[in-house]
DRENFI-650107 format. One record per residue (C-alpha): x, y, z; residue in three letters. Coordinates in Angstrom, 3 decimals. Layout:
// residues N
[atom [X; Y; Z]; 'ALA']
...
This chain:
// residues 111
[atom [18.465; -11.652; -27.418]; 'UNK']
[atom [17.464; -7.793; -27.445]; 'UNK']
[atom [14.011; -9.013; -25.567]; 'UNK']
[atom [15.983; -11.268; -22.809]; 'UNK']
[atom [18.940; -7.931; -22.708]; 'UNK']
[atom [15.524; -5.478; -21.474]; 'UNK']
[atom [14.275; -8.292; -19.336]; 'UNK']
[atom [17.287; -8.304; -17.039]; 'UNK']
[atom [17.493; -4.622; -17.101]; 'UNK']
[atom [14.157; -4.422; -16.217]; 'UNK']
[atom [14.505; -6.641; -13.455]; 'UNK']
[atom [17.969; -5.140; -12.006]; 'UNK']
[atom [15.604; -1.621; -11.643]; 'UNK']
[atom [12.849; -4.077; -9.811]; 'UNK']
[atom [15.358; -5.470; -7.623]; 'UNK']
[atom [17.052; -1.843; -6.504]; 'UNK']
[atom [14.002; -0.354; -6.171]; 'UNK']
[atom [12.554; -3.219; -3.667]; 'UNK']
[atom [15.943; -3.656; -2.201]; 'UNK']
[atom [14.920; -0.688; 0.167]; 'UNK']
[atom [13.392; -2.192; 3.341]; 'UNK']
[atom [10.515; 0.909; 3.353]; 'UNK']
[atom [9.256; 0.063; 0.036]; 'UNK']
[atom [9.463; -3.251; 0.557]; 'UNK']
[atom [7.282; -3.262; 3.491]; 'UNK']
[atom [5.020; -0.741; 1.419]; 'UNK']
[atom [4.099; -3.269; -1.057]; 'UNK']
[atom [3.883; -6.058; 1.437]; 'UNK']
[atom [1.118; -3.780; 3.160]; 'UNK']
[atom [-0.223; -2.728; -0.391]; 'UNK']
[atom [-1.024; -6.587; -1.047]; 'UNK']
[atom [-3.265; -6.278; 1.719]; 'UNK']
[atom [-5.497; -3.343; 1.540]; 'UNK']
[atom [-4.926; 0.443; -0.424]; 'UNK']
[atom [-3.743; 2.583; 2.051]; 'UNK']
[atom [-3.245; 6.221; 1.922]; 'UNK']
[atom [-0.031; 8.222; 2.862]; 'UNK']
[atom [-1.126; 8.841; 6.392]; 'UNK']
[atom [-2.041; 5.456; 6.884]; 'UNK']
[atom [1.814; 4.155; 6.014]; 'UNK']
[atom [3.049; 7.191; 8.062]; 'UNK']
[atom [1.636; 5.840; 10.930]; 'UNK']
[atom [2.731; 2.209; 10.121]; 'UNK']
[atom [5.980; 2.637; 9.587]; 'UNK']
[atom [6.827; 5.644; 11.963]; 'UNK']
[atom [8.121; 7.640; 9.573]; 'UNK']
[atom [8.031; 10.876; 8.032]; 'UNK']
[atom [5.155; 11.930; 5.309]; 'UNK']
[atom [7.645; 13.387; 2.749]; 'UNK']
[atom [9.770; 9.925; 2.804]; 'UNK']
[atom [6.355; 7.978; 2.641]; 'UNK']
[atom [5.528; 10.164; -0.703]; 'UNK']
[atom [8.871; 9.693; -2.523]; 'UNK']
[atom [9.089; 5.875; -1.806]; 'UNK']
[atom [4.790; 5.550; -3.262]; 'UNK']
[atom [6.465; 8.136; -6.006]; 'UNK']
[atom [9.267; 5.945; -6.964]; 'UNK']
[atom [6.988; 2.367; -6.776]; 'UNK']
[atom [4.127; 4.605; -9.113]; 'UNK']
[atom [7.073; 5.570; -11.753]; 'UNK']
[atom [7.468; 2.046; -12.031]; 'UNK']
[atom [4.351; 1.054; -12.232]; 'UNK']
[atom [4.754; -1.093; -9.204]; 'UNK']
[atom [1.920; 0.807; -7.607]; 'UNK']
[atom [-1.234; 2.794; -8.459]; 'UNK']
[atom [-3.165; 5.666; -6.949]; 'UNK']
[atom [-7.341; 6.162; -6.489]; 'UNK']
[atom [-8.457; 9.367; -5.545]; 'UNK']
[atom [-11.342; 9.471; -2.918]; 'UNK']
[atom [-12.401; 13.205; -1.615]; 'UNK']
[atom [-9.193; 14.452; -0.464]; 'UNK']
[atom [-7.151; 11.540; -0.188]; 'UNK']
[atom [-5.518; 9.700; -2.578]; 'UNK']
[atom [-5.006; 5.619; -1.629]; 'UNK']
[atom [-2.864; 3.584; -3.588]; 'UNK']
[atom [-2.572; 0.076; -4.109]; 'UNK']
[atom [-0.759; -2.949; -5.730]; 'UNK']
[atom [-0.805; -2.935; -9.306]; 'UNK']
[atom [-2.295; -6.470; -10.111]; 'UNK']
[atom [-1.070; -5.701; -13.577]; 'UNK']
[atom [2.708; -5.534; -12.895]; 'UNK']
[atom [5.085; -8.063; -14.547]; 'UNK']
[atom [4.675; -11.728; -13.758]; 'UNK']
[atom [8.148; -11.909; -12.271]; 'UNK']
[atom [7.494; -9.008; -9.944]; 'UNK']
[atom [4.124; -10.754; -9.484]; 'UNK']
[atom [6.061; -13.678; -8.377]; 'UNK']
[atom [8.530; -11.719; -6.093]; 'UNK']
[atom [5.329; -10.285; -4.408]; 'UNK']
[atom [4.115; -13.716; -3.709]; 'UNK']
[atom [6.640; -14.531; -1.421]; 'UNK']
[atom [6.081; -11.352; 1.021]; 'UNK']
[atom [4.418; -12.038; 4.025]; 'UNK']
[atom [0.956; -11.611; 4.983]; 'UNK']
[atom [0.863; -7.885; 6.885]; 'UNK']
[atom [-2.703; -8.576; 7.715]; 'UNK']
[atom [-1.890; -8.566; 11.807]; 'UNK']
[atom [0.017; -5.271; 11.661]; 'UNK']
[atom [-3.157; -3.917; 9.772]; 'UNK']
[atom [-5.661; -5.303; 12.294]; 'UNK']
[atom [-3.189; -4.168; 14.964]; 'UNK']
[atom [-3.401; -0.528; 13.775]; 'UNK']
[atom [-7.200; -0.367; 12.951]; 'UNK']
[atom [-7.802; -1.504; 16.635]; 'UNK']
[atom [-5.627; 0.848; 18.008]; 'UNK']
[atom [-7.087; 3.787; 15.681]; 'UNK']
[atom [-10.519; 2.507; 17.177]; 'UNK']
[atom [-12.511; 5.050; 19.527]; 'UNK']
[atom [-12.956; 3.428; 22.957]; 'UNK']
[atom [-16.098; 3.730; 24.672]; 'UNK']
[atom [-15.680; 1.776; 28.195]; 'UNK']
C-alpha cells in the first residue's frame, strides 16, 4: 500500500513537471539527439536562463542527464527513468524535422 501511496506521488510530480509545454517539448527534442542549452535556445525562441531552469528542474528529477564536452555541457534523455515516464515519452512525437530544419538553417552556404 505504502509502495502504490509513493508511486502516485511520484507520478503527480512527473505529471506537473511535464505539464509545462517548454519542458515538454524539451524532452520530445531530447528523445532525438543531446542538445546543449544554446541549441534549445534557438529552438524554442526563448531565453537562455528559462532554457537552464526548465533542463535544471527535468535533471532534479532525473528526467534528464548532462555530458560535458569542452565547454559545453549537452544533455539528454535519461534511458534509465521510470517505466511509466518511459511510457509517457513514447507517445511524444518524433521532433526529428524541426532538428533537420534547424541544422540546415545553421548550415554555411556557399552558392
Amino acid at each position: 500500500m505504502e509502495t502504490d501511496l509513493m508511486q502516485v506521488l511520484f507520478l503527480s510530480e512527473v505529471y506537473k513537471l511535464l505539464g509545462d509545454k517548454t519542458r515538454l517539448t524539451i524532452m520530445a527534442l531530447l528523445q532525438v539527439q543531446s542538445l546543449c542549452v544554446r541549441d534549445l535556445v534557438e529552438i524554442l525562441q526563448t531565453s537562455q536562463p528559462s532554457v537552464s531552469q526548465h533542463l535544471a528542474k527535468l535533471k532534479t528529477h532525473g528526467l534528464v542527464k548532462e555530458r560535458r564536452k569542452g565547454p559545453w555541457v549537452f544533455y539528454s534523455v535519461n534511458t534509465e527513468c521510470s517505466p511509466a515516464v518511459k511510457q509517457i515519452l513514447s507517445n511524444l512525437p518524433d521532433m526529428s524535422p524541426i532538428l533537420k530544419q534547424k541544422s540546415a538553417a545553421s548550415e554555411p552556404s556557399f552558392g
